[in-house]
ZADOFI-482026 format. One record per residue: x, y, z of N, C-alpha, C, O in turn. Coordinates in steps of 0.05 Angstrom, whole numbers, padded with zeros to 5 digits, always signed. Layout:
N
XYZXYZXYZXYZ/...
REM end
This chain:
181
+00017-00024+00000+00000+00000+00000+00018+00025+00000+00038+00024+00014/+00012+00048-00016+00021+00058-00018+00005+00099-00005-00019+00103-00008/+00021+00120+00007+00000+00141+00016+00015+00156+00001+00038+00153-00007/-00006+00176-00004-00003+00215-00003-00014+00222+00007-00036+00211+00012/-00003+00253+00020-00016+00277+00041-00021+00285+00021-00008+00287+00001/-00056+00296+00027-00069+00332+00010-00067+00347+00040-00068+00340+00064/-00063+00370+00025-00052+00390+00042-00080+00410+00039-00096+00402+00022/-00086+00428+00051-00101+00451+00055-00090+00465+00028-00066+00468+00024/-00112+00476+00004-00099+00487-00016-00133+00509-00022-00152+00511-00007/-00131+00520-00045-00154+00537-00050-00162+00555-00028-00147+00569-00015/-00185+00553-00026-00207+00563-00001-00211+00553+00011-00206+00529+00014/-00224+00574+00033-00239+00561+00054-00258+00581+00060-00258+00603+00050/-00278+00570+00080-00303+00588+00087-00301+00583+00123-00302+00564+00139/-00296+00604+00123-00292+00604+00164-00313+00622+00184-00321+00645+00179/-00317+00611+00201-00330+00640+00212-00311+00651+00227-00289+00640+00232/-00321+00679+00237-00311+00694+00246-00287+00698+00269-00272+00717+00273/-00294+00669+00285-00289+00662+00304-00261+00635+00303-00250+00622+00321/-00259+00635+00282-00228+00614+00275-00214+00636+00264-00221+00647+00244/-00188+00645+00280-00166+00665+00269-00142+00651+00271-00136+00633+00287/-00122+00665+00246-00102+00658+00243-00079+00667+00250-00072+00688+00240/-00065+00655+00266-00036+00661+00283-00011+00661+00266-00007+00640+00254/+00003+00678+00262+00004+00707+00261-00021+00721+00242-00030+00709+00223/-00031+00749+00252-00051+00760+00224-00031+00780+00217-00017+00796+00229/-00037+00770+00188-00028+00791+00174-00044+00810+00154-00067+00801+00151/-00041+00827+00142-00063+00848+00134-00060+00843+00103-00041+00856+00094/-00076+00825+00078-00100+00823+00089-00095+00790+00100-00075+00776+00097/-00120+00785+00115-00118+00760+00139-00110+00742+00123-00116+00738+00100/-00091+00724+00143-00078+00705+00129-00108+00678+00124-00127+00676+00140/-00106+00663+00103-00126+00645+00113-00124+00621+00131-00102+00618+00142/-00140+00607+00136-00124+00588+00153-00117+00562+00132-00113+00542+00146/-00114+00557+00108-00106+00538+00095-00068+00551+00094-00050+00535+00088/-00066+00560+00095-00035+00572+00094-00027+00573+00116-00003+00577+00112/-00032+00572+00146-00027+00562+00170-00023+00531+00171-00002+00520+00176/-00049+00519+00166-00054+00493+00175-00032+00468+00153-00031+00444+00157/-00018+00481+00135-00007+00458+00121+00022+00459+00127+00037+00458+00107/+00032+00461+00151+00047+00455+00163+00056+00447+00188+00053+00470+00195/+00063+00437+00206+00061+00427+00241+00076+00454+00257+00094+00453+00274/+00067+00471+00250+00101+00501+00262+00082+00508+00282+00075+00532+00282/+00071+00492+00300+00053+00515+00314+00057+00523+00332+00038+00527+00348/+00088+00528+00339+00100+00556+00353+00093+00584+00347+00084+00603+00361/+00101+00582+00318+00095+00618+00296+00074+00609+00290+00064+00631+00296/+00050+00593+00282+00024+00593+00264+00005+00563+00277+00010+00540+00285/-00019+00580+00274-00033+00560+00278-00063+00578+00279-00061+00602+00284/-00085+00568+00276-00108+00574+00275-00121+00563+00303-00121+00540+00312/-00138+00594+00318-00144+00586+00343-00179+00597+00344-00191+00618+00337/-00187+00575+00355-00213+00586+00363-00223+00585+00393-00213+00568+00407/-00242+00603+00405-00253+00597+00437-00281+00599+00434-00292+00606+00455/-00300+00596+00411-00327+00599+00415-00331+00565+00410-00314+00550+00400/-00363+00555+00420-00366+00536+00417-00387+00537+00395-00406+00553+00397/-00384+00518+00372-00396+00503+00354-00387+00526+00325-00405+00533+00308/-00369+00532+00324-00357+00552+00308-00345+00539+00277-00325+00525+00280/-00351+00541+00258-00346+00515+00241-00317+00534+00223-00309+00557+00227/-00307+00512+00202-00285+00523+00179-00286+00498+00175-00287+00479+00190/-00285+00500+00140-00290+00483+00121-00271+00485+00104-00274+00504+00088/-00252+00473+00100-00229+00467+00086-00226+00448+00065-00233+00424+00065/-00209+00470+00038-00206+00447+00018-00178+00447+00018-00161+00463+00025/-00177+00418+00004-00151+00404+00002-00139+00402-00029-00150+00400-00051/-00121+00403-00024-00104+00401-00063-00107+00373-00080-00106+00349-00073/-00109+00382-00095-00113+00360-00117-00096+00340-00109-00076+00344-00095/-00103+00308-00122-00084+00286-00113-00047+00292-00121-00045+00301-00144/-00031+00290-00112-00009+00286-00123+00010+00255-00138+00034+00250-00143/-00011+00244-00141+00001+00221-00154-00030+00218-00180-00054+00219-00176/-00019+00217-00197-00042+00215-00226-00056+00195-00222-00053+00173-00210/-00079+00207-00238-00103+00174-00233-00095+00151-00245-00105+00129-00238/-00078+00152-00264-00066+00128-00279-00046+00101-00256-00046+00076-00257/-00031+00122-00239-00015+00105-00223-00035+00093-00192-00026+00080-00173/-00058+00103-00194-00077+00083-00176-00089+00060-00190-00100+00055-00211/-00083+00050-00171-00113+00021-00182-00136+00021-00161-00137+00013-00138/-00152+00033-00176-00177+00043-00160-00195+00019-00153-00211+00020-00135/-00191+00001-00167-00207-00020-00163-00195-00041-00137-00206-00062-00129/-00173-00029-00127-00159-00045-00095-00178-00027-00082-00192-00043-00071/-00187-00006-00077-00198+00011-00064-00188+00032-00044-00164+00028-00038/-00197+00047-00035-00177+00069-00016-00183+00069+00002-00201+00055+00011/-00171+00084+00015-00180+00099+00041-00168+00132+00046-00149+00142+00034/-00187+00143+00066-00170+00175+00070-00178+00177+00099-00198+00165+00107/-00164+00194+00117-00171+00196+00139-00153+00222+00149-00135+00228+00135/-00156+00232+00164-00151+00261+00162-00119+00259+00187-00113+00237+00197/-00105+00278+00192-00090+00282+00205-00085+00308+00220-00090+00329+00208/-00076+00309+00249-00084+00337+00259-00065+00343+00279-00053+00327+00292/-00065+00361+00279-00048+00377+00313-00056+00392+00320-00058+00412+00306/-00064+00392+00341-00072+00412+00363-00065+00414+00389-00049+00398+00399/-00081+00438+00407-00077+00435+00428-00093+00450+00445-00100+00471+00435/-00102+00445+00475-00128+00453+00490-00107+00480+00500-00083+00477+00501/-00119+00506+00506-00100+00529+00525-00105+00532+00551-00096+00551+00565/-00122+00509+00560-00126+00507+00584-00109+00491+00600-00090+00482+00586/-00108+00482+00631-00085+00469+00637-00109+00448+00654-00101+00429+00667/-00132+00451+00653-00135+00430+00660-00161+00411+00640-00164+00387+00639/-00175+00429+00627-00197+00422+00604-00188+00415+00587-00167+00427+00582/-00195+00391+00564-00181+00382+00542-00201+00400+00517-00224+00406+00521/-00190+00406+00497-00210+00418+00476-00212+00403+00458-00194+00389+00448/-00245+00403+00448-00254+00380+00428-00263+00393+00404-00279+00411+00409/-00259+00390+00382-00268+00388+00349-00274+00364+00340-00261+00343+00344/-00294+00366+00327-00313+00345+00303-00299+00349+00274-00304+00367+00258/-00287+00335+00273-00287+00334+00242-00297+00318+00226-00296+00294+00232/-00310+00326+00201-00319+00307+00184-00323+00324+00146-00327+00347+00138/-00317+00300+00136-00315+00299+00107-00340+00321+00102-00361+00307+00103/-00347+00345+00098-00365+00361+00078-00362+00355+00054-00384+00346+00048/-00349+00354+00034-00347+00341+00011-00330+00316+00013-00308+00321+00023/-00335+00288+00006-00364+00282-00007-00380+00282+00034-00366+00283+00055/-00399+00281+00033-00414+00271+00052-00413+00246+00059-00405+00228+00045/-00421+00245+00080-00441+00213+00085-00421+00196+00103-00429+00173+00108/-00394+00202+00115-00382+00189+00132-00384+00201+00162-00385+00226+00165/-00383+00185+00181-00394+00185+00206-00377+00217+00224-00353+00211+00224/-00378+00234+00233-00361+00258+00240-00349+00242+00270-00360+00227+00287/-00321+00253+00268-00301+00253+00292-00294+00271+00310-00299+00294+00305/-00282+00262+00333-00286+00276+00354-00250+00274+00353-00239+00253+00348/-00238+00297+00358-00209+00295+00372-00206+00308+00394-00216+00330+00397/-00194+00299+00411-00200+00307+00441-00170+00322+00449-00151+00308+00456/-00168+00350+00446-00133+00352+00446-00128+00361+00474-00145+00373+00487/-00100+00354+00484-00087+00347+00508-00092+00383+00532-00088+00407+00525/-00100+00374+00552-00103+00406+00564-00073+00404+00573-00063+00389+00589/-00060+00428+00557-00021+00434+00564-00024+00459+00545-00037+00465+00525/+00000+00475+00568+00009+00506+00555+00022+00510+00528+00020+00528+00511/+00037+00489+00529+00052+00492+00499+00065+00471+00488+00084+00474+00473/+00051+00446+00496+00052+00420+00466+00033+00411+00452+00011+00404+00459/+00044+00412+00429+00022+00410+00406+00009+00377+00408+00024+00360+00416/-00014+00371+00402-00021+00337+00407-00029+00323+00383-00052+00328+00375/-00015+00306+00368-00020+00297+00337-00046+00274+00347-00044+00252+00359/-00070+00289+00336-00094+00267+00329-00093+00258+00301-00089+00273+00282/-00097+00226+00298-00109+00220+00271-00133+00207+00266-00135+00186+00280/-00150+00210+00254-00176+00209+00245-00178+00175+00242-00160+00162+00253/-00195+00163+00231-00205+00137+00230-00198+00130+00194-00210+00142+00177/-00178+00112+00188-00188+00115+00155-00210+00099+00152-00215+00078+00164/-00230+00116+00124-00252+00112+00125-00247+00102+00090-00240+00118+00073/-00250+00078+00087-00259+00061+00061-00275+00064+00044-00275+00053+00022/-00292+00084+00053-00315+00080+00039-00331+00128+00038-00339+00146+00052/-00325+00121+00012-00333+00155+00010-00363+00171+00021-00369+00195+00020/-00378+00148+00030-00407+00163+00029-00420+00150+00072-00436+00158+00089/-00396+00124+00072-00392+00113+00102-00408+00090+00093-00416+00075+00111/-00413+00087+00076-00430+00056+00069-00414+00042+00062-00401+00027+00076/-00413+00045+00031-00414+00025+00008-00400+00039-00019-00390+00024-00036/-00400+00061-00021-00386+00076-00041-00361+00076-00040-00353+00090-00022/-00334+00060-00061-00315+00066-00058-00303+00093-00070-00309+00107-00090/-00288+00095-00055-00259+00126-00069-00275+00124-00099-00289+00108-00111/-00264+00151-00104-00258+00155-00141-00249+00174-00132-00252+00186-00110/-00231+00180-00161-00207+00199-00161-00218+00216-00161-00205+00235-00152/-00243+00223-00169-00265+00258-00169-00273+00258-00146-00287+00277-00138/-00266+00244-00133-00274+00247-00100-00242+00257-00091-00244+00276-00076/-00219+00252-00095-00203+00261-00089-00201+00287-00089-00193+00302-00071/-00210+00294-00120-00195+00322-00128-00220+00341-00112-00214+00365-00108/-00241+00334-00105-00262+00357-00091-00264+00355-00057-00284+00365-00046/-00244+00343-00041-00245+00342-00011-00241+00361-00010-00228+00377-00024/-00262+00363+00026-00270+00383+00038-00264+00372+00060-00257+00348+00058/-00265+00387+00094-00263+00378+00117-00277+00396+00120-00276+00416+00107/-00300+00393+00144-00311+00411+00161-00299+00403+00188-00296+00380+00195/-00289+00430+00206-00283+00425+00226-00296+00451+00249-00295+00475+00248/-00306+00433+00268-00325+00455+00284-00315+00455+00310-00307+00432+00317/-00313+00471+00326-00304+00466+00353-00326+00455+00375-00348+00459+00365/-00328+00445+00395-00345+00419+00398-00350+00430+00433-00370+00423+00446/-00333+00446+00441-00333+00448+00466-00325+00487+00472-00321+00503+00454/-00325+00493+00500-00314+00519+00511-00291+00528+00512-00284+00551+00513/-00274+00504+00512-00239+00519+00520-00243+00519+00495-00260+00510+00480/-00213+00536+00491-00210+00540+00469-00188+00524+00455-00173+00507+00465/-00187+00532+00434-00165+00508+00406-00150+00515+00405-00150+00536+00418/-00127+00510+00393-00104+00525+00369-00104+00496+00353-00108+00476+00367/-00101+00492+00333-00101+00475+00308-00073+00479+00292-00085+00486+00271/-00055+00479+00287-00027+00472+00273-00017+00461+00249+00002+00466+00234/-00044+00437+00250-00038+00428+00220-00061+00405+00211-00068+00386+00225/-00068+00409+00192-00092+00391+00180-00089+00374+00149-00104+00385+00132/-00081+00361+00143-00083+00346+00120-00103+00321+00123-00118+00316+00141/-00099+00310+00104-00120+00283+00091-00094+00265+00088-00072+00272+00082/-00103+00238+00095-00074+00209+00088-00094+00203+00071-00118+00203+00076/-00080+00195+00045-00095+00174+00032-00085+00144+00022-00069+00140+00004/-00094+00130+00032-00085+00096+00025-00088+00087+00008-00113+00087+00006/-00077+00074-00016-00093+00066-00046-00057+00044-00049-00036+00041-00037/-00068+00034-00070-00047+00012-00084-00044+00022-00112-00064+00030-00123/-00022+00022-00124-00004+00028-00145-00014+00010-00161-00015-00014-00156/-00024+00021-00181-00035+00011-00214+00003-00009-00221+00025-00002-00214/-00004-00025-00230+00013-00045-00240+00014-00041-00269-00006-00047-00281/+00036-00030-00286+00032-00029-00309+00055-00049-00329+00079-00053-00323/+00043-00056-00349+00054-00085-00361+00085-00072-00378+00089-00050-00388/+00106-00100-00375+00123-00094-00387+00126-00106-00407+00131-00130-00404/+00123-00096-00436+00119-00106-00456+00142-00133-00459+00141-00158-00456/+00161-00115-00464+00195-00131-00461+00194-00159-00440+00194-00183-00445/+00193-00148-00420+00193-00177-00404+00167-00195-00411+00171-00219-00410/+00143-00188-00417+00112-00203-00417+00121-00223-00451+00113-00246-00454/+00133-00213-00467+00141-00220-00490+00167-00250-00482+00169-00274-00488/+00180-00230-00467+00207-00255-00458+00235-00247-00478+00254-00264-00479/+00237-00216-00496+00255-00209-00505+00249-00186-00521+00228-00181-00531/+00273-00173-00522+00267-00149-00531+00261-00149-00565+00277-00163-00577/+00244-00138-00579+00231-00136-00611+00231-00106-00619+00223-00100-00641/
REM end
């Protein structure tokens, strides 16, 4: 089996209440925070409860040719955060907005002043949480919704998608023949 990270790329739609560490003028977004683990200098912090940001991710980095879609996939998200409280842990839901239909997660991040806590998501097999496998047009249009779940507040650091798939096998003429023509 073989992975790629999608990273936070394009847009996003945030409310008001998810800001980005450092701001810079005009506001940084938080897809340009979140696609890296630095969250000493950057990170996206929220303190209201049920406060959502919806994040897209970059196109696949391996071509649809070199999947074999028919092994099937998986994607499951990856995260860092951390609670600013020292004794409350802070919780976010995340779940697939594009495509829909898989079950939303809970990450529960560590109550500490200043270490970051790597959650990872569940990989989920199935694009809709049933029965629908991956397709690569499901790759190229992920979304994450992520809402804050509780009162303390967040800081968030870094957010990508893992995705699991198997390498398309492609024929070698030369050897399948048994000499070169």
């Amino acid at each position: 089996m073989a992975t790629m990270i999608l990273l936070p790329n394009g847009s996003s739609s945030v409310s008001s209440d998810w800001n980005t560490i450092p701001v810079t003028f005009p506001t940084t977004p938080p897809e340009e925070v979140l696609d890296d683990d630095n969250g000493a200098t950057s990170y996206v912090k929220c303190d209201d409860n049920n406060e959502t940001m919806i994040i897209e991710f970059a196109n696949p980095s391996v071509a649809e040719g070199d999947i074999d879609i028919s092994a099937g996939m998986s994607v499951r998200f990856l995260s860092s955060g951390r609670s600013t409280n020292r004794t409350y842990v802070s919780k976010v839901a995340f779940d697939f907005e594009v495509p829909s239909g898989n079950p939303q997660e809970i990450a529960f991040y560590a109550a500490t002043r200043s270490a970051f806590t790597t959650i990872n998501g569940t990989a989920r097999p199935y694009s809709d949480g049933s029965s629908a496998a991956w397709t690569y047009s499901d790759l190229e249009a992920l979304e994450m919704k992520c809402t804050k779940a509780q009162t303390t507040e967040v800081y968030l650091s870094y957010l990508a998608l893992e995705v699991t798939y198997t390498e398309a096998v492609s024929a070698d003429n030369a050897t399948f023949f048994g000499a070169n023509f």
